[in-house]
C-alpha positions as CSV (number, residue, x, y, z in Angstrom):
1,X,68.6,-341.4,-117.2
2,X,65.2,-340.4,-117.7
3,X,62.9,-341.5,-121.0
4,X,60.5,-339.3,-123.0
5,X,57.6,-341.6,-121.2
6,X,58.8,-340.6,-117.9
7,X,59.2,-336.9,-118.6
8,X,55.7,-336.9,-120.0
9,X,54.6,-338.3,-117.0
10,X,56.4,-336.1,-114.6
11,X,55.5,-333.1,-116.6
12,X,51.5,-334.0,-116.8
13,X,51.9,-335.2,-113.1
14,X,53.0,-331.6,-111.4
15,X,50.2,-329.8,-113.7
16,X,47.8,-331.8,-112.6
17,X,49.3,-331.3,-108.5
18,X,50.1,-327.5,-109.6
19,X,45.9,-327.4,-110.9
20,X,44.3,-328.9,-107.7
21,X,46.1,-326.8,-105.2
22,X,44.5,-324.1,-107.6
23,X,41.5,-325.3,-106.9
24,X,41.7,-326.1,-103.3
25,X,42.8,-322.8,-102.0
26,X,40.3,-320.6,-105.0
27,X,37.7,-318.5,-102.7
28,X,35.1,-320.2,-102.5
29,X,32.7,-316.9,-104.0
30,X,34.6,-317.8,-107.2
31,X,32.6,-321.3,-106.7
32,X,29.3,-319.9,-106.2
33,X,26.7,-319.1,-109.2
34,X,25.3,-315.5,-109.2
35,X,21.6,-316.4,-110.3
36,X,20.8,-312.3,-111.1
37,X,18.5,-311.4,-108.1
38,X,21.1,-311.8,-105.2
39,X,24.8,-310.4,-105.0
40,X,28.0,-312.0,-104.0
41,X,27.0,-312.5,-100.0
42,X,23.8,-314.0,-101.5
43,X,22.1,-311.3,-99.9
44,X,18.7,-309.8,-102.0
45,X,19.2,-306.4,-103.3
46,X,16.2,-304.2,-101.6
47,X,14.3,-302.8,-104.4
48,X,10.8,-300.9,-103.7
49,X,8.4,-300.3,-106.9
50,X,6.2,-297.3,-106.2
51,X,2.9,-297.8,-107.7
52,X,1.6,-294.5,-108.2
53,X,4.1,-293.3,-111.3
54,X,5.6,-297.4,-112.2
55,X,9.1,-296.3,-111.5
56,X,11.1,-298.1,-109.3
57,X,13.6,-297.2,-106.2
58,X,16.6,-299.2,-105.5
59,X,18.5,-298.4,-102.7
60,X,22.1,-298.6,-102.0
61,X,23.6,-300.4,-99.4
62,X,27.4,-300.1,-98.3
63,X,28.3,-303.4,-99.5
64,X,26.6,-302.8,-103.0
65,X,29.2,-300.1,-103.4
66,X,32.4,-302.3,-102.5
67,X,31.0,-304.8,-104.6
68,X,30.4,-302.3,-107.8
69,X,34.4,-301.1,-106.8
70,X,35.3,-305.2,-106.4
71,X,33.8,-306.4,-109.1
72,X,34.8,-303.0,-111.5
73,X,38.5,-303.9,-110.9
74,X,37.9,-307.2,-111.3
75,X,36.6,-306.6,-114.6
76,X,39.6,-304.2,-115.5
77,X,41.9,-306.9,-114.0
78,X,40.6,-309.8,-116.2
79,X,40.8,-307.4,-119.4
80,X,44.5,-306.6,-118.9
81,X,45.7,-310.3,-117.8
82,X,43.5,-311.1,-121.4
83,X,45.3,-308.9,-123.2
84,X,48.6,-310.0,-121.6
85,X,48.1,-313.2,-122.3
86,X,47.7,-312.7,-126.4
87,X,50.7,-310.6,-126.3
88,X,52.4,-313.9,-124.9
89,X,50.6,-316.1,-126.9
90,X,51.4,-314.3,-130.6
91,X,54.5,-315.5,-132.3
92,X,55.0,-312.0,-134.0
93,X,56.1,-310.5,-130.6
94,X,60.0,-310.5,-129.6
95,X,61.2,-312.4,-126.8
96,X,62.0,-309.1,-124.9
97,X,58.1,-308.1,-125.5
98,X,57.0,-311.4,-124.1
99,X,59.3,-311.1,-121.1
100,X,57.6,-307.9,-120.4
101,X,54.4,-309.0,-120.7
102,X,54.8,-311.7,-118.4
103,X,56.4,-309.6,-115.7
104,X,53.4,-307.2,-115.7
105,X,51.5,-310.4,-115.5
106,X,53.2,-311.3,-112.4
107,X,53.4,-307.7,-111.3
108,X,49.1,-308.2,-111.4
109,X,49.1,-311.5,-110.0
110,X,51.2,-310.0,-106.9
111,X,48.8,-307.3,-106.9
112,X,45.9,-308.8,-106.4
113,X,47.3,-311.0,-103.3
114,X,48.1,-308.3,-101.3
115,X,45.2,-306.5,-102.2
116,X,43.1,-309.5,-100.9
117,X,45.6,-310.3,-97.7
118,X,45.0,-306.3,-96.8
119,X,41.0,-306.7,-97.4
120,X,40.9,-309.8,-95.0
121,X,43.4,-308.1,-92.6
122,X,40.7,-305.4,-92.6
123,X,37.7,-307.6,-92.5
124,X,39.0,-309.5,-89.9
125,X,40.6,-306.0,-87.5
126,X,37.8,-303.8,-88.0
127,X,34.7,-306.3,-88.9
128,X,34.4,-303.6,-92.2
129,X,34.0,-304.3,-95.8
130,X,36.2,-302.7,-97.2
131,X,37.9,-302.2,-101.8
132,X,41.9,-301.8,-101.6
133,X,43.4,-301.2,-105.2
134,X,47.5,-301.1,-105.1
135,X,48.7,-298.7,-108.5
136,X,52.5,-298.8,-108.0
137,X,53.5,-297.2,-105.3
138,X,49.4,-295.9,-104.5
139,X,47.5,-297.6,-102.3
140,X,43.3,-296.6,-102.4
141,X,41.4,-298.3,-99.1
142,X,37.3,-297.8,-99.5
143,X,35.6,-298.7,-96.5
144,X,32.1,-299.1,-96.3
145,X,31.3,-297.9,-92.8
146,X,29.7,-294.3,-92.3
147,X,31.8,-293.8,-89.0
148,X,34.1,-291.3,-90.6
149,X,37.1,-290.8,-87.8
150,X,40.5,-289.6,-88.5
151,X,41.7,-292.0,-85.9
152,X,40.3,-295.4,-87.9
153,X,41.9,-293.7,-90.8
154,X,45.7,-293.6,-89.1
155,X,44.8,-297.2,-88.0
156,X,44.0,-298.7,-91.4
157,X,47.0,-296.5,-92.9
158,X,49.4,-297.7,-90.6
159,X,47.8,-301.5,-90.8
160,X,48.3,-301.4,-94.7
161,X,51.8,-299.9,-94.5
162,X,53.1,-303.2,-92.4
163,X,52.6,-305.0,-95.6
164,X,55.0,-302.9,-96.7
165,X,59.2,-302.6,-97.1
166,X,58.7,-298.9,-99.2
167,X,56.9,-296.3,-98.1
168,X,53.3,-296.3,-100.0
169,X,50.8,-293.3,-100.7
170,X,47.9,-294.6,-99.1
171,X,44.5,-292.9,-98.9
172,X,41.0,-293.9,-97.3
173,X,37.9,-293.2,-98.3
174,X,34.3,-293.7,-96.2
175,X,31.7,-294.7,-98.0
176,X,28.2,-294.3,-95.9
């Protein structure tokens, strides 16, 4: 028979095992500081300053544009698992509200695994960077390459579909 102490200790126990596996398999960008004047592959952003009229020229790089996309859904991502976790959280929402809520939120959490398994998939086939956004059955692949062939295109298509039982709507985009 098992005692309250014993509980406690089994229930503090796995959240502490469930917590370090967390942490051990988090990507390690998660781990790095951003300190403003480099980007997530701690790469400088090249910026140019004309001196004739003080304004400056920034150009845009491949990668700055799947990092805007990246870092845009992020963003998005982080506001709706917020806002799902209030709903959760609030003791004037029914049960069948709550239940909801936390399907979505594993609906996101789901999400954003195969979204990062298809990026690294990609990464690792086509040596590309490369944005994939899953909306229900909607797939959007942004690769930063300015190689624009059809045939890449039925590659990647056919590559994300594998991950797939259903078919999907996928679509990619070049980005040069």
């Amino acid at each position: 028979m098992i005692n309250k102490k014993n509980l406690w200790f089994l229930t503090l126990f796995s959240m502490v095992l469930v917590l370090s596996v967390y942490y051990v398999t988090m990507p390690n960008e998660l781990l790095i500081t951003n300190n403003g004047d480099t980007n997530i592959d701690n790469q400088t952003t090249p910026t140019s300053v004309d001196g004739d009229d003080n304004s400056s020229k920034v150009s845009i790089e491949d990668s700055d544009i799947i990092s805007a996309l990246k870092v845009e859904d992020d963003n998005q991502v982080l506001e709706e698992i917020t806002n799902l976790k209030k709903t959760l959280t609030d003791v004037n929402i029914s049960a069948d509200e709550k239940n909801k809520a936390f399907e979505e939120l594993k609906s996101i959490n789901q999400n954003n695994s195969i979204e990062e398994k298809i990026e690294t998939k990609l990464k690792n086939k086509y040596n590309k960077e490369c944005f994939v956004k899953i909306d229900n059955d909607q797939i959007r692949v942004v690769i930063g390459s300015s190689d624009h062939s059809t045939e890449l295109a039925n590659e990647i298509m056919r590559l994300v579909q594998e991950e797939f039982d259903k078919k999907m709507y996928i679509s990619v985009q070049f980005q040069n």
